[in-house]
N, C-alpha and C positions, 0 to 999 in steps of 0.2 A: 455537751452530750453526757448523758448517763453512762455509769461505770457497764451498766447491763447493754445500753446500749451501742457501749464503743465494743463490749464483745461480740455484742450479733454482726455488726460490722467488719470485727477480723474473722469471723467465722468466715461471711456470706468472702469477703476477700481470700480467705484463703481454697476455700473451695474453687473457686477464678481459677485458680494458678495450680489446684490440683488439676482441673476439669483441662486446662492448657497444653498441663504438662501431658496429660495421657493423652490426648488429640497431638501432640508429636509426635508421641513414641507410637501409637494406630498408623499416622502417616509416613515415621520412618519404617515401620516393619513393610509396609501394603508398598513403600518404595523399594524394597528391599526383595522384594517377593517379585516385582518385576522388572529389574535389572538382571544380565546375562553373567555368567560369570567372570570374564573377562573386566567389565564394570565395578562385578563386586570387588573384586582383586584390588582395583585400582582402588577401588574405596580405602578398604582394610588397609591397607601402603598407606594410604594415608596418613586415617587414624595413627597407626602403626608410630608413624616418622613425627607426629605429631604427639607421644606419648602418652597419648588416647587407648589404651593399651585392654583396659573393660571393652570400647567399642568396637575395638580392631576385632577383640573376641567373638563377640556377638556375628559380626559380620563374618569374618571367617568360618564359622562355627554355621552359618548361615550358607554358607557358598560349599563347602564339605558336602554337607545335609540334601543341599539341591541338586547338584551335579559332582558327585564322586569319583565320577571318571573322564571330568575333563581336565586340561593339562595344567589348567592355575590351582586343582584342587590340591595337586600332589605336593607342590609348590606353599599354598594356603597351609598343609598341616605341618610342614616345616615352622612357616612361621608362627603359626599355633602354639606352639609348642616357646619358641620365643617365647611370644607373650603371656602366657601363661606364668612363666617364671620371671617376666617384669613385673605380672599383674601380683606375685605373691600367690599366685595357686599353685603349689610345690606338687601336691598330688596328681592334679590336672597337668602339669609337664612330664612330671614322671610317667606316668600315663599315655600319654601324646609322645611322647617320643619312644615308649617300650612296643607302641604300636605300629610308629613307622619304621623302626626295625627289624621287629618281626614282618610288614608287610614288604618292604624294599629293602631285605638284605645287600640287593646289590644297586642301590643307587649311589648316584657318583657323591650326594651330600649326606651320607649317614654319616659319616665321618660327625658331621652337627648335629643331628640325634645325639651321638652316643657322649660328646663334648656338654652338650646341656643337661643333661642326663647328671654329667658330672659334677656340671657347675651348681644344679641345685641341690644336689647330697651335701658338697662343699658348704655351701653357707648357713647350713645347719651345723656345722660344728662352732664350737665356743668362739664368740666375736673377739676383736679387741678392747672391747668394756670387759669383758669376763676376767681377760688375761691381763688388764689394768687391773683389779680390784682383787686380784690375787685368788683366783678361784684356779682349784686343782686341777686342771685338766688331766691327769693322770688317772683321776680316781673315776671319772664319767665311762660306761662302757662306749668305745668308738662305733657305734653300728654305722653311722650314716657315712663315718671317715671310712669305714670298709667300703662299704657300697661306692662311693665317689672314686675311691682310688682304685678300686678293678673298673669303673667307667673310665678314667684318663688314661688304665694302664691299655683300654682296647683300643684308645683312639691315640697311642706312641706306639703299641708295636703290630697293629693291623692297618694303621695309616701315617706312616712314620713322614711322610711329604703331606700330610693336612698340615692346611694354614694354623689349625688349632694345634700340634703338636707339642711346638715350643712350651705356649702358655701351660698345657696339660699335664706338662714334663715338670714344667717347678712345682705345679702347685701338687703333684705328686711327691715330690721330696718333703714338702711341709705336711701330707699325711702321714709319710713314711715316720720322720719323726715322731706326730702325734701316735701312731700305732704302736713303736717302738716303746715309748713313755709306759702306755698302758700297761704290755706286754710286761715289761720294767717292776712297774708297779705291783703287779698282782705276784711275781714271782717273789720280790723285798715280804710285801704280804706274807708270802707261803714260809719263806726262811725265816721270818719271825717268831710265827708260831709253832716253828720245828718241824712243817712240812718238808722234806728236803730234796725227797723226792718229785713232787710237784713243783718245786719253786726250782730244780734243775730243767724240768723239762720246759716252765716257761721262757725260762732264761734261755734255752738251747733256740728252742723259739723265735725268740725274738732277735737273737742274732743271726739266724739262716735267713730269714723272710726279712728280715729290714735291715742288711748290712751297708755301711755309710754313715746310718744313724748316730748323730749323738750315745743315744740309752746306751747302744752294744757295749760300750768300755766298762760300763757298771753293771750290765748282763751277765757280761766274762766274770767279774768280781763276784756274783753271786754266785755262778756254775762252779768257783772255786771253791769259796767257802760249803756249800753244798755238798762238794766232792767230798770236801776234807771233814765235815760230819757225819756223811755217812759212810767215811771210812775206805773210799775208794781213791786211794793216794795215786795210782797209778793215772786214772782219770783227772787228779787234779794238777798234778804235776805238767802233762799234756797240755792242762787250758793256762796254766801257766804261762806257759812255757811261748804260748800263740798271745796272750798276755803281753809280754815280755817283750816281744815282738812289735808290737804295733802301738802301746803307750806305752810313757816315762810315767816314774812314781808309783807308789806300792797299791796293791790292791787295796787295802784298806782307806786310802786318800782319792781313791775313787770313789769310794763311797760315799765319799761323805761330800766330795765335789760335785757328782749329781745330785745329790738334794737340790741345788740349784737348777732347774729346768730349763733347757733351750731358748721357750718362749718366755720365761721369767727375767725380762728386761729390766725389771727395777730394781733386783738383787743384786 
């Protein structure tokens, strides 16, 4: 066979298997279109359990659309919202679940809205390649660490006996520190360049909102040094003094001991 003619050949062949494919997806939708929703439900579970997670969508998406106010729908955009954030559509969960919040403030599983909500703000912040390969986390502004940590903080202290609690509660301590970092960071920033007044108030900052944290011990170091630049002894003597109190070693060996970051493992 001819070179011309083994392509008319994969042409006329692949057209087959287009023509094939769209006579599926005709026959799954027109199936789709006449099962009840109860059916569909069952479908989407399926797919779902099956990490079919595009199909589950479609169907779900499909049984919403049709009958909105039957009892699997309510149920459908729960797991919607799921899959959505299996499937990698961060917006489409965010979305999906700012909606069944707002519509069922008081259903007994927003507690799972407002938990997935959190988990996909979460996985936007810097992976563990990042923080292998030595990239500053400090320096990134935290928007999505914000957003994720007032979602886990609603689903620990408005649903303190949700199953998700526990999980919600650690992974809050690992923003808190990333938050604190930052906070950290932008205030060393401001004392650097002889800000001293702004690099006090982030520093005060970051120790009211994120206490526990790692960063606080070297936040108080900089609220010192701060104080003692801009001449307010009485004020530094005070943070001293709460200093003093709560770590060993001089302020100044704090300083220089945080440069080494919580999540800087290999340091």
């Amino acid at each position: 066979m001819s070179l011309s003619g083994f392509a008319r050949g994969g042409a006329v062949a692949l057209c087959i298997v287009l023509v094939a494919i769209s006579g599926c997806r005709s026959n799954r939708d027109r199936s789709l279109q006449r099962q009840g929703p109860e059916a569909l439900y069952t479908q989407a579970q399926r797919s779902l359990r099956a990490y079919d997670f595009n199909t589950a969508i479609k169907i779900y998406e499909a049984l919403t659309a049709r009958f909105p106010f039957a009892n699997e729908s309510r149920q459908a955009r729960l797991d919607l919202i799921y899959a959505y954030y299996r499937a990698g559509e961060s917006e489409s969960a965010i979305d999906a679940a700012d909606q069944f919040i707002r519509e069922n403030p008081t259903h007994p599983r927003v507690d799972y809205a407002w938990y997935i909500k959190g988990l996909v703000d979460f996985e936007r912040t810097p992976n563990i390649l990042e923080r292998f390969f030595r990239v500053d986390l400090t320096e990134r502004p935290p928007t999505t660490a914000r957003k994720s940590f007032e979602a886990f903080r609603t689903v620990v202290e408005k649903f303190p006996k949700s199953d998700y609690a526990h999980d919600a509660r650690q992974r809050m301590v690992f923003l808190r520190n990333r938050l604190a970092d930052y906070e950290v960071h932008v205030a060393s920033y401001y004392l650097k360049r002889g800000a001293y007044v702004a690099a006090a108030q982030r520093a005060t900052g970051a120790i009211e909102q994120y206490d526990g944290a790692p960063a606080v011990q070297e936040a108080l170091a900089i609220l010192i040094e701060s104080y003692e630049r801009l001449g307010l002894k009485d004020l530094a003597a005070q943070s001293r003094k709460v200093y003093e109190a709560n770590y060993d070693g001089s302020v100044r060996e704090a300083r220089a001991e945080n440069e080494k970051r919580w999540w800087q493992i290999w340091r």
